[in-house]
Every structure is written in structure tokens, then in C-alpha cells.
C-alpha positions in Angstrom: 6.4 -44.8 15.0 6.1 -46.7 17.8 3.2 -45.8 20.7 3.6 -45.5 24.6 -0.3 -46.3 26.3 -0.8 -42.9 28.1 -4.6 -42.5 30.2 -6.1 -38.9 30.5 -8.9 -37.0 30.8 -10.8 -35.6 27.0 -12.5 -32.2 27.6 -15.5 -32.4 24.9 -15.7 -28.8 24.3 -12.1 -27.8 23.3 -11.3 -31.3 22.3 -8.0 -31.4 24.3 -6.6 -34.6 25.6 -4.6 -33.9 28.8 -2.6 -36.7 29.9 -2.3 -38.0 33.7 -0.3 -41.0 33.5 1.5 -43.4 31.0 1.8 -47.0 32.2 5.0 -48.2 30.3 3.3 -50.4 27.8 4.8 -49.9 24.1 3.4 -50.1 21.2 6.0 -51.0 18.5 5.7 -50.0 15.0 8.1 -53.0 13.9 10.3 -51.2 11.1 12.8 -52.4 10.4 14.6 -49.3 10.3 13.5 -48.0 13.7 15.9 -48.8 16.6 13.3 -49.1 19.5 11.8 -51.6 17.1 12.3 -55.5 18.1 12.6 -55.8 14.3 15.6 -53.9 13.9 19.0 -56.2 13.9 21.1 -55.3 16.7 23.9 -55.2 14.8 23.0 -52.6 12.6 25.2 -49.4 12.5 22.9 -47.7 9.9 22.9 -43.9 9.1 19.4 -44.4 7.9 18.2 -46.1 10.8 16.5 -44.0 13.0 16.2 -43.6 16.7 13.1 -42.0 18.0 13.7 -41.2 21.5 9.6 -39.6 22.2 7.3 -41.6 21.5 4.1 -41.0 20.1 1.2 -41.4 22.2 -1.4 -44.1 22.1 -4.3 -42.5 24.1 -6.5 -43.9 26.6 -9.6 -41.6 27.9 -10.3 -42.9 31.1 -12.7 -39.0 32.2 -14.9 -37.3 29.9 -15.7 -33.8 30.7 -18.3 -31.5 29.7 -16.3 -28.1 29.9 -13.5 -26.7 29.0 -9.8 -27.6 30.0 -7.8 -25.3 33.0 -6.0 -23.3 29.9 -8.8 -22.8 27.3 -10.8 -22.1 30.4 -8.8 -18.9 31.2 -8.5 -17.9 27.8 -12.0 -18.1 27.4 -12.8 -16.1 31.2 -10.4 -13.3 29.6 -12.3 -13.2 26.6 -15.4 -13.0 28.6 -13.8 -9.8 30.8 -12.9 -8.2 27.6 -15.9 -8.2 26.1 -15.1 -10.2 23.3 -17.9 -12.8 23.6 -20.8 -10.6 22.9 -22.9 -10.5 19.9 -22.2 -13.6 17.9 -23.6 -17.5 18.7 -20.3 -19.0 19.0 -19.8 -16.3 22.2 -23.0 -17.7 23.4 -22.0 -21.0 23.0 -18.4 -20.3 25.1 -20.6 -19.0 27.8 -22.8 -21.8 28.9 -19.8 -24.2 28.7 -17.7 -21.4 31.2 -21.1 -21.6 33.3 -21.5 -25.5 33.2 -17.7 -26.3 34.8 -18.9 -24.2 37.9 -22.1 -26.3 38.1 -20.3 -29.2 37.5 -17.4 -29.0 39.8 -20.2 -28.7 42.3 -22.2 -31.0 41.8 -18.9 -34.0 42.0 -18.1 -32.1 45.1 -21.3 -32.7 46.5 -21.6 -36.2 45.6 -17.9 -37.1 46.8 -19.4 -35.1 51.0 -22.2 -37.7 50.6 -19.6 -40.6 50.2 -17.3 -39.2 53.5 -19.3 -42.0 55.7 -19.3 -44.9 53.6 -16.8 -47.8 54.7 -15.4 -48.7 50.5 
């Protein structure tokens, strides 16, 4: 299957990759039976031949962060209002990460006010 570079940002906790932009750049798979492919004859009229209009993604992290993405974050805040955190490790666990993104949102915004008067 052949690849498009995309760059994001990987959110350690949940795992999830969330893209932010994809630069153009392909990655074939050179099949011979895959019409993006420059392998595959342009005169082929194939039935079996396939054309793959998505591609796959060939991923890029260019931000690692330490909590949880925007949607797991919600998910986990409702859980957290319900009351279905409570009692077990893995609840615990939830909890510090939903406490870290505060502290860490913060903490970038204070370093970028410190930046405000520098000429670069």
C-alpha cells in the first residue's frame, strides 16, 4: 500500500497519533498491480488491478506529550464526574495524567510569556 509522510503530535498516555499536516511526499509500495504505483504499466485495463485512492499513512512524530489527547481527555474528565475512577489503580493512574496536562499547559504558557521580548 503505498504511504503519504504525514507529521503530528503522539500523546504517550492514550497512545493516539493525531495528525497536523502531510507534506505530499509518497511512499510507493511498487506493485505491480497497484495503479498509484510507478510500476504499474500505464496501459493496463486490469479488473484486478487496484486503485487505492487513501493512502496509508507513514507517520512522522514531530511533539511528544505527556497527557492525554483533547477526546480521551473528555472521556476521561466524564469518567472522573461520574465517579467511575474510584477504587481501582488504573483510576489512579487516569488521574495524575488528567492533573499533569493542567500543569503542563502552564508551564509551556509560561515559558512562551518569557520569550514575548526576545528579537528570534
Amino acid at each position: 500500500m503505498c504511504k503519504e509522510e504525514t507529521f503530528g503530535s503522539l500523546h504517550r498516555p492514550c497512545q493516539h497519533f493525531i495528525p497536523q499536516y502531510r507534506n505530499g511526499i509518497v511512499h510507493y509500495c511498487n506493485s505491480p498491480t497497484c495503479e498509484n504505483s510507478p510500476q504499474h504499466p500505464p496501459t493496463c485495463r486490469s479488473p484486478r488491478c487496484t486503485k487505492r485512492g487513501v493512502f496509508g499513512e507513514y507517520t512522522k512524530i514531530v511533539n511528544v506529550f505527556h497527557w492525554y489527547c483533547d477526546a480521551c481527555q473528555a472521556y476521561y474528565e466524564q469518567q472522573e464526574r461520574d465517579g467511575l475512577l474510584e477504587g481501582n489503580a488504573q483510576g489512579q493512574v487516569i488521574k495524575s495524567h488528567l492533573r499533569a496536562k493542567g500543569k503542563g499547559r502552564e508551564a509551556a504558557q509560561r515559558r512562551m510569556q518569557g520569550r514575548e521580548d526576545c528579537d528570534w
